[in-house]
C-alpha positions in Angstrom: -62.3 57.4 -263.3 -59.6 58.0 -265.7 -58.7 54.3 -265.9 -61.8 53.5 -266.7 -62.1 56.2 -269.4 -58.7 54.6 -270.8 -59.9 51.1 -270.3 -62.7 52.1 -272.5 -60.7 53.9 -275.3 -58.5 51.1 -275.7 -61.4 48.6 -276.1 -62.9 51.0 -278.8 -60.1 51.4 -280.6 -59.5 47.4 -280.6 -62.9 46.8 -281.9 -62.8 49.9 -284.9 -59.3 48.3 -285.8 -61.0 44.6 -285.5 -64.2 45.5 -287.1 -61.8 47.1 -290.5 -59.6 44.3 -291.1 -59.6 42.6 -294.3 -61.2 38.9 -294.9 -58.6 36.5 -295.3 -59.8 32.9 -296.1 -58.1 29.7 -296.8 -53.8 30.8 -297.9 -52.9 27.5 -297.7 -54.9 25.4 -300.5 -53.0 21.9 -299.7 -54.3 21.9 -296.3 -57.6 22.3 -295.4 -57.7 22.4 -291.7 -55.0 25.8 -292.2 -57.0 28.8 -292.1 -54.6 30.9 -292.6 -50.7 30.6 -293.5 -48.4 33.5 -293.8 -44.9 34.0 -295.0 -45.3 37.6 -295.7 -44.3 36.8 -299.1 -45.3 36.0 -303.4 -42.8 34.3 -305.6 -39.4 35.7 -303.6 -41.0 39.4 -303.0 -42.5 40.9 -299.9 -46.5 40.4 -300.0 -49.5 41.7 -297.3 -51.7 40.0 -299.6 -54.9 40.0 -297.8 -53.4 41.6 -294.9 -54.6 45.1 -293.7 -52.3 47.3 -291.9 -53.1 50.2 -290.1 -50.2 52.3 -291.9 -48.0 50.7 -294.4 -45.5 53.7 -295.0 -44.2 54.4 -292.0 -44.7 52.1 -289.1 -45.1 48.2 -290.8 -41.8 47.4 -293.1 -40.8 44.1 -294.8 -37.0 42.5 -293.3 -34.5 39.9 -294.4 -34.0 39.0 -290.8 -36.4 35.9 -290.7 -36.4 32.6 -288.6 -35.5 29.3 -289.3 -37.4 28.4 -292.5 -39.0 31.7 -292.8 -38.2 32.2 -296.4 -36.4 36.1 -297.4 -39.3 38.5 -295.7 -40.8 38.7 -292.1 -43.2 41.6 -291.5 -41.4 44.1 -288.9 -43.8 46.4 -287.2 -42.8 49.2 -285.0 -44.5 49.9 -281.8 -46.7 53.7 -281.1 -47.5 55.7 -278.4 -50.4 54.4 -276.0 -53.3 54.0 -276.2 -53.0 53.6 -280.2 -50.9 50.8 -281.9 -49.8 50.0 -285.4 -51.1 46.2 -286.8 -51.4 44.2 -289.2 -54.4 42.0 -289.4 -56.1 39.2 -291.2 -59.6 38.2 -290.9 -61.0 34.4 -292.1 -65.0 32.8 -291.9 -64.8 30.7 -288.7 -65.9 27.0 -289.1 -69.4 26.8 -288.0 -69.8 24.4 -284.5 -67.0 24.2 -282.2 -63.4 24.0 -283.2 -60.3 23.9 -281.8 -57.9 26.6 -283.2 -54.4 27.2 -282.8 -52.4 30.0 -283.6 -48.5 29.5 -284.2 -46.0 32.3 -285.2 -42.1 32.8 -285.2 -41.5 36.7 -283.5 -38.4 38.8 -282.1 -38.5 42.0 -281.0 -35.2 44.4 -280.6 -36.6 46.7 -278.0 -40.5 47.7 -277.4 -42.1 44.4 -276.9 -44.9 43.6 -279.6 -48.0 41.4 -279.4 -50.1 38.6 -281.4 -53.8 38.2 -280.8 -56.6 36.0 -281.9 -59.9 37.7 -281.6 -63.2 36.0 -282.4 -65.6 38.1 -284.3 -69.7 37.7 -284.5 -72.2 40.2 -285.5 -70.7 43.7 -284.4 -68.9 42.0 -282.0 -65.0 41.2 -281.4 -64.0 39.6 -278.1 -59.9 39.2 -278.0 -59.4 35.6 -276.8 -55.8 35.6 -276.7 -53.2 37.9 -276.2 -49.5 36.9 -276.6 -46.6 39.3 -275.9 -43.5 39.3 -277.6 -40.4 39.5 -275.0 -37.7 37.5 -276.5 -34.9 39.3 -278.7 -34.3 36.3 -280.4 -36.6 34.0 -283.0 -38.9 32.1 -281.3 -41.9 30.0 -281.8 -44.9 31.2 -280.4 -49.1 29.3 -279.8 -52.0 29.4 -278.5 -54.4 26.7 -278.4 -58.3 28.2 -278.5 -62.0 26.7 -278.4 -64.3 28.3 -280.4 -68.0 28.4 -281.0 -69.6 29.9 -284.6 -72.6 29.9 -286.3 -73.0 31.1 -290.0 -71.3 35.2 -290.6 -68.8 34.5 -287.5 -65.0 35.2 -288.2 -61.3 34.9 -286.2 -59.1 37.9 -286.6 -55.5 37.3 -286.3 -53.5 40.7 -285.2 -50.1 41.4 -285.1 -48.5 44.6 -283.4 -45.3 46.3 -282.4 -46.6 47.2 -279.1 -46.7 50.1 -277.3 -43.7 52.5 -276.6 -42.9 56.2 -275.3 -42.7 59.0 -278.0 -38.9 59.5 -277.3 -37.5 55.8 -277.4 -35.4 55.0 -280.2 -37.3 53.1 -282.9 -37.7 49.3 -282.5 -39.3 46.7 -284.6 -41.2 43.5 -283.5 -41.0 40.7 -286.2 -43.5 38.4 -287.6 -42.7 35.2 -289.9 -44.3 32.1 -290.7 -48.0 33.2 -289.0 -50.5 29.8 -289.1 -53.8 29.2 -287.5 -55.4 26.3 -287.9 -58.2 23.7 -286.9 -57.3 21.2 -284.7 -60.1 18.7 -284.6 
């Protein structure tokens, strides 16, 4: 019974966080299969430009420690207590039909691990189609290849999280650089 009462808060909370993220749209005008390209930074300075974080004081930062070609920011995002997270998130119109997406990041973590996820988004809706945790201490590429059917209104909600952690573990950060969905065919 309590699982099941946890299972469902956790869900609920997903969706309210899904359902308040900002639209996105096309970051990446030279492209236009990119849906969305992030660097986590305008002309040399830190930027969640169409980004919408869940708290931006105390829990999501900006870091020089990026990955190879990942510019002078990354977004660093520290992990919370179950069953509540801190993330970042970045909503864009999905291409009506079916479409093959994929998501590709560069993350790290230095303790808590953190997670990505690519969520697909219709009416009042969000269903999380993949979820990709962040292990690795080092910078590393991370992606997910998805199928996805939309009609007109339909969106895809990229999330990015430091994870979940005890109250009394020493603060840790998961990294984000150099975040790009796009279409594939």
């Amino acid at each position: 019974m309590k699982l099941r009462l946890l299972t469902a808060s956790v869900i609920c909370l997903l969706l309210a966080v899904a359902l308040s993220c900002s639209n996105g749209g096309i970051t990446d005008p030279t492209d236009p299969d990119v849906v969305i390209y992030e660097s986590f930074e305008k002309d040399g300075r830190p930027s969640l430009a169409g980004w919408s974080p869940d708290d931006t004081t105390s829990h999501i930062k900006f870091s020089r420690d990026v990955p190879p070609g990942g510019g002078n920011w990354s977004l660093a995002i520290e992990p919370d207590w179950a069953p509540g997270f801190y993330l970042a998130c970045k909503i864009a119109p999905a291409l009506q039909g079916t479409n093959r997406y994929r998501l590709s990041f560069w993350a790290r973590t230095t303790d808590s691990p953190g997670f990505a996820r690519l969520n697909f988004n219709e009416a009042d809706s969000s269903v999380v189609r993949r979820f990709i945790l962040i292990a690795d201490a080092a910078w590393s590429p991370y992606s997910v290849v998805d199928t996805i059917a939309a009609n007109a209104g339909d969106s895809i909600l990229v999330g990015l999280s430091g994870g979940f952690a005890e109250v009394w573990v020493d603060p840790s950060y998961t990294y984000f650089d150099l975040v790009k969905l796009e279409k594939l065919d």
